[in-house]
C-alpha positions in Angstrom: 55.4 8.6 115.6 52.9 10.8 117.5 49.2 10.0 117.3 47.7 13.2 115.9 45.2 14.8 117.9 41.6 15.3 116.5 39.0 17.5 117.5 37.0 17.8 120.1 34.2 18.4 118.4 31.5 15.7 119.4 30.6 13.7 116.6 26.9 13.1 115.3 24.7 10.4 117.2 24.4 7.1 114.6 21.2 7.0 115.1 21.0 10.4 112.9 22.9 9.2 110.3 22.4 7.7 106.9 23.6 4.7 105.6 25.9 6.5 104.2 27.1 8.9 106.2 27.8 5.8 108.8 29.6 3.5 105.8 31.7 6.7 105.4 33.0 7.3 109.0 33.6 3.7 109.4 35.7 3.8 106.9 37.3 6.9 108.3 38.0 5.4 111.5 39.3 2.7 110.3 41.5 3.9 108.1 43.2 6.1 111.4 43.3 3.1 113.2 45.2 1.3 110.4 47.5 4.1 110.0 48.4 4.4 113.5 47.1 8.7 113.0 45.4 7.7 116.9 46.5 6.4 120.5 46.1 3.5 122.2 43.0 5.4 124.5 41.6 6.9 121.3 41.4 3.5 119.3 39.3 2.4 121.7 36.7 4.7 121.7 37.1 4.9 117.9 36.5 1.2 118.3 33.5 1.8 120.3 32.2 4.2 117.7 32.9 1.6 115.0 30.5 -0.6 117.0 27.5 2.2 117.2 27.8 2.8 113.1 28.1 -0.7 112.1 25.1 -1.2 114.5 23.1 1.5 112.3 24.1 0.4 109.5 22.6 -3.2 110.2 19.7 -1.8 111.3 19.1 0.6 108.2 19.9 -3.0 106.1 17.1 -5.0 108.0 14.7 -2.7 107.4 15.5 -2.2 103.3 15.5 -6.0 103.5 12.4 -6.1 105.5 10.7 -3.6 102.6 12.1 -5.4 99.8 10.0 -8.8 100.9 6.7 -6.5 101.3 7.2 -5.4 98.2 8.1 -9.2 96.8 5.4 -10.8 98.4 3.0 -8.0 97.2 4.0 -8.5 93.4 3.7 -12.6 93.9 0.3 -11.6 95.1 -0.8 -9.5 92.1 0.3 -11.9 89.8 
């Protein structure tokens, strides 16, 4: 079967993105991937892409986390 082509249009820069709008194109990629819907030359950069989202996604994580123990600490302290 013939990998389908996609569009050239150029996709927005992670570092933009929400944590959900990365979750959500991950997931999109991955599912093409899975399906076989892209070439060998396009899984790679897909893959590469994957890499950029999940490294926003981490990010955006760390710094929840990194609230959420303020905010813990802060309570402890008022106690």
């Amino acid at each position: 079967m013939p990998a389908k082509k996609t569009s050239n249009k150029t996709p927005p820069d992670p570092k933009q993105m929400s944590f959900e709008q990365a979750v959500g194109e991950l997931e999109s990629i991955i599912e093409r991937i899975e399906q076989g819907e892209v070439g060998l030359e396009q899984s790679l950069d897909e893959y590469r892409r994957g890499g950029m989202l999940i490294k926003r996604c981490r990010d955006i994580l760390d710094v929840a986390e990194q609230q959420i123990q303020k905010m813990t600490a802060q309570e402890t302290a008022d106690e």
